[in-house]
C-alpha positions in Angstrom: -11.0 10.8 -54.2 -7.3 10.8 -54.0 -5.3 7.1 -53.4 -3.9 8.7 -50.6 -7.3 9.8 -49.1 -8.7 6.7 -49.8 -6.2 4.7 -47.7 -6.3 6.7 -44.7 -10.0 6.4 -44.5 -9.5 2.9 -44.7 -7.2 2.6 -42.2 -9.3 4.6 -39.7 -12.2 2.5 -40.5 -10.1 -0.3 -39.5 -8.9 1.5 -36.3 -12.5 1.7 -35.3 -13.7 -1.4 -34.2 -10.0 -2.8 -32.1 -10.6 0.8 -30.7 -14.1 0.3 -29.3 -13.1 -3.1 -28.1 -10.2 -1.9 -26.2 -12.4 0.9 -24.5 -15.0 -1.8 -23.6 -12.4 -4.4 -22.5 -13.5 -5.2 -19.0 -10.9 -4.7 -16.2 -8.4 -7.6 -15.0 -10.7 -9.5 -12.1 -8.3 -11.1 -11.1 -4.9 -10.1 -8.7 -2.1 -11.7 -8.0 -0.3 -10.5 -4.0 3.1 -11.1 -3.0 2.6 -11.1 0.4 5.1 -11.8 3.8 4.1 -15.0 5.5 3.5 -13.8 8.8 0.2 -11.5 6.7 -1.4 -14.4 6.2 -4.7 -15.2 8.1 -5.7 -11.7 8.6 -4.9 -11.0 4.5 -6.9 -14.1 3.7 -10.0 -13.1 5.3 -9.5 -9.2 3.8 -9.1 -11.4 0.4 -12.1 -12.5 0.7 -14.4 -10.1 2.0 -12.8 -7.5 -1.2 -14.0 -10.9 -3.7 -17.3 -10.4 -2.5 -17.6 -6.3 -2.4 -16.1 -6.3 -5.8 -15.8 -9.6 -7.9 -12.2 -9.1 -8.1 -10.5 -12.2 -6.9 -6.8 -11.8 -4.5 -4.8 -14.3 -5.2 -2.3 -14.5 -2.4 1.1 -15.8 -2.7 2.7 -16.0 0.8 6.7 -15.9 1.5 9.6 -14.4 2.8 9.7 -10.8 1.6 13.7 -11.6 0.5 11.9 -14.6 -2.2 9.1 -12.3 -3.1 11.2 -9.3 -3.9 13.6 -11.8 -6.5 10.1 -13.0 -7.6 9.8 -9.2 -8.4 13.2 -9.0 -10.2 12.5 -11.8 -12.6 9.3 -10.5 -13.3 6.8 -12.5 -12.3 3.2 -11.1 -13.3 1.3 -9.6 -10.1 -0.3 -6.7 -8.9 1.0 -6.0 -5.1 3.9 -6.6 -3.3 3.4 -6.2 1.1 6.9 -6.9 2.4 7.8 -7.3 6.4 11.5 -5.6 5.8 11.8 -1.7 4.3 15.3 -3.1 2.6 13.6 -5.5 0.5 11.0 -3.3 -0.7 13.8 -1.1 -1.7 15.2 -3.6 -3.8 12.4 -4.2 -5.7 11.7 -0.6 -6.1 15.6 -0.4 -7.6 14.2 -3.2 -10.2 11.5 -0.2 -11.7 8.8 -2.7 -11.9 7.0 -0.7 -9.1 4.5 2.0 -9.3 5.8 5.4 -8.9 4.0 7.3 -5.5 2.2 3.7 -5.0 4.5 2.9 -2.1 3.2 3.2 1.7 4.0 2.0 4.8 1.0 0.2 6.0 1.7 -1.8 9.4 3.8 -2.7 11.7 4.6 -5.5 14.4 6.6 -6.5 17.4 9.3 -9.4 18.0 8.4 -12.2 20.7 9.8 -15.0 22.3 7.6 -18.1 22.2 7.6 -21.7 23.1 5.2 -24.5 22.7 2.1 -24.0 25.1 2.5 -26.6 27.5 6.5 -25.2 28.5 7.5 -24.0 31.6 10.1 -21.9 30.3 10.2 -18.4 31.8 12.3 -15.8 31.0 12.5 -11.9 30.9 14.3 -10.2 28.1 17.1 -8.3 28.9 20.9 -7.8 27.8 22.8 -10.9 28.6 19.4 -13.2 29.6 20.4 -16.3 29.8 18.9 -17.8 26.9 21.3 -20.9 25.9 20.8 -21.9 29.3 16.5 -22.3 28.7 17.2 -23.9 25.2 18.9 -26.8 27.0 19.5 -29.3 24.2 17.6 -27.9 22.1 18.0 -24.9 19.1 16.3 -22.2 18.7 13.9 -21.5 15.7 14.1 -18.5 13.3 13.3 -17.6 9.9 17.1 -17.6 8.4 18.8 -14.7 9.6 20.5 -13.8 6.3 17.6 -13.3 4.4 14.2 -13.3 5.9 13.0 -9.8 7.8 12.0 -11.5 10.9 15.3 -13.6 11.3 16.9 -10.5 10.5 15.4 -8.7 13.0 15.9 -11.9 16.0 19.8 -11.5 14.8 19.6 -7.8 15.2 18.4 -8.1 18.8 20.3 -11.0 20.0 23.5 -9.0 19.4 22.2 -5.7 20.9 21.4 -7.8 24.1 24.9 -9.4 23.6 23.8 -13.1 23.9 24.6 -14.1 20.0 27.3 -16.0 20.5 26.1 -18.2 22.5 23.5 -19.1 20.7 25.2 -18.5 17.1 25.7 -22.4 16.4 22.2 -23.5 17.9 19.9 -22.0 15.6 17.1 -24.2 13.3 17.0 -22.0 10.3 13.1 -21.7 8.5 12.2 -20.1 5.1 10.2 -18.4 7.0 8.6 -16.7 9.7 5.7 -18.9 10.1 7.8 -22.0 9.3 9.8 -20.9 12.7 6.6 -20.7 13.8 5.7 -24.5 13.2 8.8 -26.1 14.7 7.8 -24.0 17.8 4.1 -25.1 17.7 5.4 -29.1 17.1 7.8 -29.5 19.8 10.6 -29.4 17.7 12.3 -26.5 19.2 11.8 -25.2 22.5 11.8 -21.7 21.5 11.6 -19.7 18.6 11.4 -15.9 17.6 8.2 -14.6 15.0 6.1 -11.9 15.1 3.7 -11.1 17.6 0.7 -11.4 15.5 2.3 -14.8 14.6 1.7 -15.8 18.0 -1.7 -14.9 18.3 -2.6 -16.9 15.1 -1.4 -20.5 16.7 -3.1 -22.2 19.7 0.0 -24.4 20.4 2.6 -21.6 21.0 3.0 -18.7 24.3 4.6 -15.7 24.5 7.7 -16.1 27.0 8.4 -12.3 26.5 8.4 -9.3 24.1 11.7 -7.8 23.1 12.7 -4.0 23.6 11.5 -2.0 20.3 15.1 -0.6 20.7 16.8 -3.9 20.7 16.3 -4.2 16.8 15.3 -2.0 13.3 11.5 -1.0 13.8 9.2 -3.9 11.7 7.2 -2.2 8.8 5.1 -3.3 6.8 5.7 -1.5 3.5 3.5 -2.0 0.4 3.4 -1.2 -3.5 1.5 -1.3 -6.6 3.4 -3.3 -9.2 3.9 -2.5 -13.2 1.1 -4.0 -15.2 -2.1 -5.4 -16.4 -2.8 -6.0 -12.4 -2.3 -2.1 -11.5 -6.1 -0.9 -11.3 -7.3 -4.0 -8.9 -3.9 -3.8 -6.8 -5.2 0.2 -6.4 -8.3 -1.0 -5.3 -7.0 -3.9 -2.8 -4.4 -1.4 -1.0 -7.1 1.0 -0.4 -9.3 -1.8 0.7 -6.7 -2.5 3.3 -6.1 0.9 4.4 -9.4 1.6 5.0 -10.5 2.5 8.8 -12.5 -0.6 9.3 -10.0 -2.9 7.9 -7.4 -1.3 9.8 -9.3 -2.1 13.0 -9.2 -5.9 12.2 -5.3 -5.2 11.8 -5.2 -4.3 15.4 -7.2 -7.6 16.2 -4.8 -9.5 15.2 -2.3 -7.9 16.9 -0.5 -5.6 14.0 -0.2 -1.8 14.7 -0.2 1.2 12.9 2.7 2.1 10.8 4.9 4.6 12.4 
C-alpha cells in the first residue's frame, strides 16, 4: 500500500470515532432568555411548564430591553432575546448575533396610569390633564425615559398630551418598568406609568386610567433566536410561546396580540 494511502486511511479511521460522538452529542438542555421585565410572571410560569414537557430548562434573565440588547452586543451566551421596544431589537439585529427569519413580533401591551391601592386619586387622561396638580409633592415613577421602552413610551405620551413640562423635573427614574412599578406599590410615589399587564401582576397598585393608543409608538413585543449553541432550544421555547394555548394565558394576563 502506498505511504500516501496508508495515511489517509489513518486519518479517516481517526475521523471516525470524534464523528460518531458529535452526531450523538445530546442537544443543549439548557437556555438562557433575555427577557423585558414587565414579561416576567407570565414567562416564568411558561418556563416552567416547557421544563417539564421537554426537560429543557429556561433560564430567564429579566431587564430593560435597552441592558439586554448591550448584553447582546458584548456577546453574552443565550438563546432568546423578547424585547418591549421594536428599536432595541433592531439594534441587536444590527450586532449579526441574531438569527436570520427568527424574528417575530409576538405581543403587545397598553400604557396605564396607576397609584398605590388605597389612593383617591382620580383622573381621566386627556391633553393638558392636570397631572402635576394630582402628584402634589410627590414625583412620578417611570422606567428612565432615555432608555427603557416603557419610560420611553410615558415620555412619548406626556408630550403628545402636552403636560411634559410640567412634570419634566418631578420624575423618579427606575431601571425598569417593574422597578417603577415598586415605588408605586410602596408609597413612594403617588403615581407611576408601566404596562398594563404590570398592573394586573401587583395587588398594591390601581389603574387611575389608560392612555390613548395614539398618544405614543404602539408597544410590541418583538422576539428572536440568537447565534449559537442555544439556537435549537430557543426554536423550541418561541414556538412554545406562540402556541394557541399559550397565547390564551397571554391574554390572561392582560397582553394582546401583536398587531
Amino acid at each position: 500500500m502506498r505511504p500516501f494511502r496508508r495515511l489517509a486511511i489513518a486519518l479517516l479511521l481517526g475521523l471516525v470515532p470524534a464523528l460518531a460522538a458529535a452526531q450523538a452529542a445530546p442537544p443543549p438542555r439548557e437556555l438562557t432568555v433575555l427577557a423585558a421585565a414587565s414579561l416576567k410572571g407570565p414567562l416564568d410560569g411558561f418556563a416552567a411548564d416547557f421544563e417539564k414537557a421537554t426537560g429543557i430548562k429556561a433560564r430567564l434573565a429579566f431587564a430593560g430591553s435597552s441592558a439586554l440588547a448591550r448584553q447582546i452586543e458584548s456577546g453574552v451566551p443565550a438563546g432568546l432575546f423578547i424585547s418591549a421596544d421594536l428599536d432595541w431589537m433592531d439594534f441587536a439585529q444590527k450586532t449579526g448575533r441574531l438569527v436570520p427569519g427568527t424574528r417575530v413580533n409576538l405581543l403587545a401591551n397598553d400604557l396605564v396610569l396607576v397609584a398605590p391601592r388605597d389612593s383617591k386619586v382620580q383622573l381621566k387622561i386627556a391633553p393638558g390633564f392636570p397631572i402635576a396638580t394630582a402628584l402634589g409633592d410627590g414625583r412620578i415613577a417611570l422606567a428612565q425615559p432615555d432608555s427603557v421602552p416603557a419610560g420611553k413610551y410615558a415620555k412619548a405620551a406626556f408630550t403628545k398630551l402636552g403636560v411634559r413640562t410640567g412634570i419634566a423635573q418631578r420624575v423618579a427614574g427606575a431601571e425598569s418598568v417593574r422597578a417603577a412599578l415598586a415605588f408605586v406599590a410602596r408609597g413612594e410615589a403617588p403615581l407611576g406609568v408601566v404596562y398594563r399587564t404590570d398592573a394586573y401582576a401587583e395587588p398594591s397598585v390601581r389603574i387611575v386610567d389608560v392612555f390613548p393608543s395614539d398618544s405614543h409608538p404602539p408597544i410590541v413585543y418583538p422576539a428572536a433566536v440568537i447565534q449559537g449553541a442555544q439556537e435549537e432550544p430557543a426554536r423550541r421555547f418561541l414556538a412554545w410561546l406562540r402556541d394557541p394555548a399559550t397565547r390564551l394565558a397571554w391574554g390572561m394576563a392582560g397582553f394582546r396580540p401583536a398587531p
